[in-house]
C-alpha positions in Angstrom: 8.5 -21.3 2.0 8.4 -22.4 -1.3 4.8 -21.5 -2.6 6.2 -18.9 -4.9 6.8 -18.6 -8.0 10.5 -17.5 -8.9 11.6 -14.1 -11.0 12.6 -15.3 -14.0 12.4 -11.8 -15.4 12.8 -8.5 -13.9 10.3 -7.5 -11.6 7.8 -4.5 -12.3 7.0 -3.7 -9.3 8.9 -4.8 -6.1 6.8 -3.8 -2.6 9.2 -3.4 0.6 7.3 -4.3 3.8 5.1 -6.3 6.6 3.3 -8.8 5.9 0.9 -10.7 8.7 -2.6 -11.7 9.9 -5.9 -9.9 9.7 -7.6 -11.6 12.6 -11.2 -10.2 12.1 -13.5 -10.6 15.2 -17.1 -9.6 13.6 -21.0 -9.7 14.9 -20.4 -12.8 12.8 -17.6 -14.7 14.4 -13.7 -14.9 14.1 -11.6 -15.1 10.5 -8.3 -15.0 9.9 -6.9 -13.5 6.7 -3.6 -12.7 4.9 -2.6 -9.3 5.5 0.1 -6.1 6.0 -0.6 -3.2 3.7 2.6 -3.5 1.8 1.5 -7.2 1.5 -1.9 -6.5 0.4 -0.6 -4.0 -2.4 1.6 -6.5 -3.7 -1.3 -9.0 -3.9 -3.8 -5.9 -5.3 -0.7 -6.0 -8.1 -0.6 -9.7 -8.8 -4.2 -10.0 -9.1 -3.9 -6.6 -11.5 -1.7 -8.8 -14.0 1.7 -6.7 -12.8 5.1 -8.9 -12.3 5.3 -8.0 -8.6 7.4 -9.0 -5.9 7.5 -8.5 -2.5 10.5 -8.4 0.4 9.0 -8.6 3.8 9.9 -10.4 7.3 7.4 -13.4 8.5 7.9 -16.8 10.7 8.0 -20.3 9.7 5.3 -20.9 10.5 1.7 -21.8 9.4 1.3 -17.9 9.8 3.3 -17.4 7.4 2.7 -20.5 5.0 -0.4 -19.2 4.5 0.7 -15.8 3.2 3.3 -17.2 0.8 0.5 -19.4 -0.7 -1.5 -16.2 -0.6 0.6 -14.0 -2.5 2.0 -17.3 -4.9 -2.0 -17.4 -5.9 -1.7 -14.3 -7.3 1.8 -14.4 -9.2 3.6 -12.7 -6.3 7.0 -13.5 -6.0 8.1 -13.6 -1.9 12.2 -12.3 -2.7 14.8 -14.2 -0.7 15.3 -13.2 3.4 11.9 -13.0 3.9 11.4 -15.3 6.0 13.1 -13.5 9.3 10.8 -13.8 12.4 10.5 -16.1 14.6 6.9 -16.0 14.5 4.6 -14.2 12.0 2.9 -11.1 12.4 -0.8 -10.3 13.6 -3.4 -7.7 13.4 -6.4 -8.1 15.2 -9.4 -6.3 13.5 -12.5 -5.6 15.3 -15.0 -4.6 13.0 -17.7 -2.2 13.6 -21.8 -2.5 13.0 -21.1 0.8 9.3 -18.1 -1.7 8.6 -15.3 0.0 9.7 -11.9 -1.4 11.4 -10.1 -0.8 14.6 -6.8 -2.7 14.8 -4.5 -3.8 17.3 -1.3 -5.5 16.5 1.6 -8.2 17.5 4.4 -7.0 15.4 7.6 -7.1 15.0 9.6 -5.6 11.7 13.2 -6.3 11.0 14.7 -6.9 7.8 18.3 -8.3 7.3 20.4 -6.0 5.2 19.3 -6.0 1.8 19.7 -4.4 -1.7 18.0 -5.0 -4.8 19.0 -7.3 -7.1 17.7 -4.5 -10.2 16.1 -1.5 -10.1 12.1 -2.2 -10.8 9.9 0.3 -12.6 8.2 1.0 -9.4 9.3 0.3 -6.0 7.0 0.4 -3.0 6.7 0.9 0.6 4.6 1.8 3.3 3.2 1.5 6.5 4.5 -0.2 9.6 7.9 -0.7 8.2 8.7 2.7 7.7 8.2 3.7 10.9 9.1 0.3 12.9 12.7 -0.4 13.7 15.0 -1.9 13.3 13.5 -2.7 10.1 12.7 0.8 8.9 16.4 1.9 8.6 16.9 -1.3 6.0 13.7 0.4 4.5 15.1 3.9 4.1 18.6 2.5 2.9 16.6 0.7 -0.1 14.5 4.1 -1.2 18.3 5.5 -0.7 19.7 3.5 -3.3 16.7 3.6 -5.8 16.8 7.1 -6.3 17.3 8.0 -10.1 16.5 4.4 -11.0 12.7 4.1 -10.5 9.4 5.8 -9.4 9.6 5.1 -6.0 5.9 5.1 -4.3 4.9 5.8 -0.8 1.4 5.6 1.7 2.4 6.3 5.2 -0.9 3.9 6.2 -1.3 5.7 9.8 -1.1 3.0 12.7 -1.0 5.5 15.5 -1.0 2.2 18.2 2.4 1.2 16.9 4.1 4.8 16.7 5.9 7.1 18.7 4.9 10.6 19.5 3.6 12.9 16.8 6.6 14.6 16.4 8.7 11.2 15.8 6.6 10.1 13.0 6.0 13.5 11.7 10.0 13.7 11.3 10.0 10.0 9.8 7.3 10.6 7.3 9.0 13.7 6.1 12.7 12.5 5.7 11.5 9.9 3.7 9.1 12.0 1.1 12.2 13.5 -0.2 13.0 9.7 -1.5 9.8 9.7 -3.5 7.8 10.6 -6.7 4.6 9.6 -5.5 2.8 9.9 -2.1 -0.8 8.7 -0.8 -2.5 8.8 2.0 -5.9 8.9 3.1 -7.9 11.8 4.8 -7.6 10.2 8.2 -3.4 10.4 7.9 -3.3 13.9 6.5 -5.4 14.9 9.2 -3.5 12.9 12.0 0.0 14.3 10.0 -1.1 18.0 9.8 -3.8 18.8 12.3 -5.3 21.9 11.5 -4.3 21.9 7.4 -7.2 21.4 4.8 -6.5 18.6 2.6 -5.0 20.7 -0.3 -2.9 22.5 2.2 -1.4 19.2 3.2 -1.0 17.9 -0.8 0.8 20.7 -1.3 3.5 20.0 1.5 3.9 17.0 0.8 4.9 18.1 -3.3 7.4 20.7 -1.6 8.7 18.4 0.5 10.2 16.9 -2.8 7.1 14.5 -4.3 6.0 14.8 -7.6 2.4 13.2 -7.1 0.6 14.0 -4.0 -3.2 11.9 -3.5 -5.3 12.1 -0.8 -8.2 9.7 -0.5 -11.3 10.3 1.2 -13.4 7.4 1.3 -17.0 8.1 -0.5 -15.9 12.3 -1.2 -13.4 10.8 -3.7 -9.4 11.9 -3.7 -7.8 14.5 -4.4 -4.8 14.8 -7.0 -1.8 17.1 -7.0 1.0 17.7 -8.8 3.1 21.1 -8.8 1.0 22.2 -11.9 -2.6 20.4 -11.1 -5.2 19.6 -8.6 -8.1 17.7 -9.1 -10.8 15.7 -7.4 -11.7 12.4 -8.7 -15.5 11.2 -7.3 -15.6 7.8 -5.2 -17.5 5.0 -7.0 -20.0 4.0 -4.9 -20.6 0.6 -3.7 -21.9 -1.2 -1.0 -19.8 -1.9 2.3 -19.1 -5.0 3.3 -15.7 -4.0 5.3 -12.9 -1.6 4.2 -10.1 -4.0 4.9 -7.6 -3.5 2.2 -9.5 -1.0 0.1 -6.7 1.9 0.5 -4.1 -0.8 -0.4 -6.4 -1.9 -3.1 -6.7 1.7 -4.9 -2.5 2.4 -4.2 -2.2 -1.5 -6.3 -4.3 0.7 -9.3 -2.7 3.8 -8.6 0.5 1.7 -9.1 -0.9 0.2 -12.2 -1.6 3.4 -13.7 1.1 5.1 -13.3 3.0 2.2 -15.2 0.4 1.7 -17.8 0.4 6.0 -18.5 3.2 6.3 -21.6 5.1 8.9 -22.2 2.1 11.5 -21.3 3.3 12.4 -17.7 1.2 13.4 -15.1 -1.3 16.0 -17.5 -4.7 16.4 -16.2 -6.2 13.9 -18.5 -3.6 11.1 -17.2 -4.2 12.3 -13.4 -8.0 11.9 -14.0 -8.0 8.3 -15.2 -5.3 6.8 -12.8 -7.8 8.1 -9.8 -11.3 6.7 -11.3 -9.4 3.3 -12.1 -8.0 3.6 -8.3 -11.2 4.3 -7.2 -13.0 1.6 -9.1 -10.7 -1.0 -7.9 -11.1 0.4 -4.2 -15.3 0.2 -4.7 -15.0 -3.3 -5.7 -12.8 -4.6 -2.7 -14.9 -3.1 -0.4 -17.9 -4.6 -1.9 -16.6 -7.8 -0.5 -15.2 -8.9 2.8 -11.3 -9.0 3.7 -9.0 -7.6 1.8 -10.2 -8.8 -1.3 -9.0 -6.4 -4.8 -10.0 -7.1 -8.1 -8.3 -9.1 -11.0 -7.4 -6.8 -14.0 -10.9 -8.6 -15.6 -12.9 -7.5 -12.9 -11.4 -3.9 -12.7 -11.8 -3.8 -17.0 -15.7 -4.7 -16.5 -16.0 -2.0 -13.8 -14.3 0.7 -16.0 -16.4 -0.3 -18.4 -19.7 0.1 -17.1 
């Protein structure tokens, strides 16, 4: 796998997690597409202008030649031990007449034992491997040894075919808050999470379970933005669906971007505010499009700027 570039500089952002397949059976035929939302963030990132890298688990294999050469087109870096399956990963999308995406999956997430080589600005995780093991201890141990030396950003990315009981992931997702500053997850997790909690009720557990930044998104009703002091909705943009493969991953990429990109000014309302409409406006655009497809930092400039 030698399609990436290599770190010649500390990264900003390293992203911790699967990568694989979107095989996408539409009314109009089969495509395959490079995908894992920890993979797709990291992309989101390259293609935002961010020095990202990503530490994942995929085959030799043309699988997984053609994410490296995925992620290398966008300036990701693919950080050593990746390569750790025997075959890569798949996700099998069948998408729906309004657009939307059931999956099922051939996974498999381990990661050998790693530790990072310098603490990023931001590191990121999500998904399958925080839930999957044996790969999700190897997770944990990393957000363990990043505290105090990074924002550490998490979206739990709900994949209810590939967990346990409630209960299970319920305990999972909230040992591992504690090990973060900021949390997102869309309406469908909080609800799946916390049946029977409104949205803010949910935000607000999550921030007393230890995170400082709590976002909710809910498709075309916008997301919602907590901190212990503030809550706020930001609107949606609105566009027109194509598919919403990668759009959550591709508003966490400009969440991520954001919160790097914010100064010295916190998390104050005004700062909360324009994080969510510039993760919002990158999440309209990729879902204008098919596949998980975000915008370059050009494209999500021109739509700011409209």
């Amino acid at each position: 796998m030698n399609h990436s570039p290599l770190a010649s500089e500390p990264l900003d952002v390293v992203v911790v997690g699967e990568a694989l397949i979107d095989i996408v059976n539409s009314p109009k035929g089969q495509t395959e597409y490079p995908g894992g939302s920890p993979a797709n963030v990291a992309y989101g990132l390259g293609r935002l202008d961010v020095k990202a890298g990503l530490l994942t688990a995929v085959g030799r294999d043309s699988r997984g030649e053609s994410i490296a050469a995925h992620l290398a087109s966008a300036g990701v870096v693919v950080l050593p031990g990746s390569q750790s399956l025997a075959k890569t990963a798949t996700a099998t999308a069948e998408i729906a007449a309004d657009g939307s995406a059931e999956y099922t999956f051939d996974i498999e997430w381990k990661l050998a034992p790693a530790a990072l080589p310098y603490a990023p600005k931001v590191l990121h995780t999500g998904s399958i491997a925080t839930f999957l093991e044996p790969g999700a201890a190897v997770v944990r141990t990393l957000l363990e040894q990043a505290q105090g030396g990074c924002i550490v950003t998490y979206d739990p990315n709900i994949r209810t075919d590939l967990l346990g009981s409630h209960g299970e992931a319920l305990r999972i997702f909230e040992e591992l808050v504690p090990l973060t500053s900021v949390v997102k997850l869309s309406d469908d997790d909080a609800f799946w999470l916390y049946p029977g909690k409104s949205l803010e009720e949910t935000a607000r557990h999550i921030l007393g379970l230890g995170a400082g930044l709590a976002v909710v998104t809910r498709g075309a009703q916008g997301s919602l933005m907590a901190t212990p002091h503030t809550q706020l909705t930001v609107p949606a943009v609105t566009s027109v669906v194509a598919d919403t493969i990668g759009a959550g991953d591709s508003y966490m990429s400009a969440l991520i971007l954001g919160l790097l990109l914010r100064g010295s000014q916190g998390l104050a309302p005004t700062v909360l505010e324009r994080i969510g409409q510039t993760a919002s406006m990158a999440a309209a655009i990729t879902v204008g499009r098919p596949g998980a497809n975000p915008p370059t930092h050009r494209e999500l400039l021109a739509g700011m700027a409209r």
